[in-house]
Kinemage of the C-alpha trace (Angstrom):
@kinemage 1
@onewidth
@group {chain A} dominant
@subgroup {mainchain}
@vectorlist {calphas} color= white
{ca unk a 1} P -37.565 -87.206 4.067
{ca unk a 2} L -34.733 -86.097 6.189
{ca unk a 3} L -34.238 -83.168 3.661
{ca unk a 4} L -37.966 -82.061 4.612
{ca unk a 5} L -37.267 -82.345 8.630
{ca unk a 6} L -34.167 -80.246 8.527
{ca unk a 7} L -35.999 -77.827 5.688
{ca unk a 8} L -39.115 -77.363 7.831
{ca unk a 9} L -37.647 -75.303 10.988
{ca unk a 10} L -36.166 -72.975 8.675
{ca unk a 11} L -39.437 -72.186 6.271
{ca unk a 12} L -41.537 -71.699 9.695
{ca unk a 13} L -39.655 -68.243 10.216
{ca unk a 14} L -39.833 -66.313 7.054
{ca unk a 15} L -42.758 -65.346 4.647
{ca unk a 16} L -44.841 -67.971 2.616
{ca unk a 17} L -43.140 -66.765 -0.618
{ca unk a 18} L -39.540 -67.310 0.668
{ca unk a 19} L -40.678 -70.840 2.271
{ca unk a 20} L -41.973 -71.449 -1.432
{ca unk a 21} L -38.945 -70.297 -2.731
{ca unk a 22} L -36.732 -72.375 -0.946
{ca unk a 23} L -38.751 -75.333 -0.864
{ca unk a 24} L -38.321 -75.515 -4.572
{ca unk a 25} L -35.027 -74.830 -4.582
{ca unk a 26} L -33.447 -77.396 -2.264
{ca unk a 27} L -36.378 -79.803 -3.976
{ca unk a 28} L -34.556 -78.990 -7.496
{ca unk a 29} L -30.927 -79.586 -5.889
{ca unk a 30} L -32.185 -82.670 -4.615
{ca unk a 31} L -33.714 -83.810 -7.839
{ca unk a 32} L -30.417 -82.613 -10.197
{ca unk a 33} L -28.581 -84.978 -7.628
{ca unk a 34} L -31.035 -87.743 -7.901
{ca unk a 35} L -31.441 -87.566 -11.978
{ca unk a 36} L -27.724 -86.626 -12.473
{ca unk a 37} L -25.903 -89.866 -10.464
{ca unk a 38} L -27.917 -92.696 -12.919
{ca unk a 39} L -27.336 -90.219 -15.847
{ca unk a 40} L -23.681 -89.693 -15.379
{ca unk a 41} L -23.755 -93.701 -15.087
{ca unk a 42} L -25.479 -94.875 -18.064
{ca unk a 43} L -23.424 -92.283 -20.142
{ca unk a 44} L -20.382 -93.786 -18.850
{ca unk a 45} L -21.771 -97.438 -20.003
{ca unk a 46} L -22.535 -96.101 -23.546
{ca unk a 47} L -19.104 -94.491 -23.920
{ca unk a 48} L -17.734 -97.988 -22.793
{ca unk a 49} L -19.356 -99.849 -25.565
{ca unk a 50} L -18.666 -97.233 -28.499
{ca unk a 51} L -14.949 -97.142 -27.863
{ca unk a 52} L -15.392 -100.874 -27.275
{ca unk a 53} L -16.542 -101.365 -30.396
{ca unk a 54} L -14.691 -98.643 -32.459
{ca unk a 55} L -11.943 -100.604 -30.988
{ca unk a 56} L -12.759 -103.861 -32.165
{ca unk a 57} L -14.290 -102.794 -35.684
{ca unk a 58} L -11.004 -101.192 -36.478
{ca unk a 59} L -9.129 -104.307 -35.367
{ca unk a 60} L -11.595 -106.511 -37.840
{ca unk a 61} L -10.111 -104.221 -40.976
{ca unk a 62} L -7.326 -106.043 -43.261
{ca unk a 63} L -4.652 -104.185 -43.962
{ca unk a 64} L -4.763 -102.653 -47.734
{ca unk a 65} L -2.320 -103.255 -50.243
{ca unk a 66} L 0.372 -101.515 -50.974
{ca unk a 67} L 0.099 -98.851 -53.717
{ca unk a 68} L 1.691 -99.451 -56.860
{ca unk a 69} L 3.573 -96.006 -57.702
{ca unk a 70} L 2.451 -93.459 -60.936
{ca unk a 71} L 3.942 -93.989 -63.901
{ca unk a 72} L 5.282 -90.676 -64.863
{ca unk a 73} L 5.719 -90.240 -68.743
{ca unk a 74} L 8.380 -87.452 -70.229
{ca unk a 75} L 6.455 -85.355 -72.640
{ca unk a 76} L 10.387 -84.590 -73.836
């Protein structure tokens, strides 16, 4: 609302079209700051958990066995 009150003054003294204009302009600023805060947030919590667990699932592997080695026959 305090967006619209400091907004309004300047619209009054240009033509409809550029009070339009800039009406939807600041109103799409606003709305890419609104959207993008909880976005950037609930991105941050997913990439939490799949490292989390990436983490832990690679921790939960055993270790494998040790290879025997290839048996290499002369053809002599």
């Amino acid at each position: 609302m305090g967006a619209g009150f400091g907004l309004y003054p300047a619209l009054q003294t240009g033509s409809v079209l550029t009070a339009i204009l800039t009406a939807v302009v600041v109103g799409l600023l606003l709305l890419v700051v609104v959207v993008a805060v909880p976005i950037l947030f609930l991105r941050g919590l997913k990439e939490t958990y799949l490292s989390t667990a990436w983490t832990l699932g690679y921790r939960e592997i055993p270790p494998s066995l040790p290879q025997a080695e290839p048996v290499i026959e002369n053809a002599a």
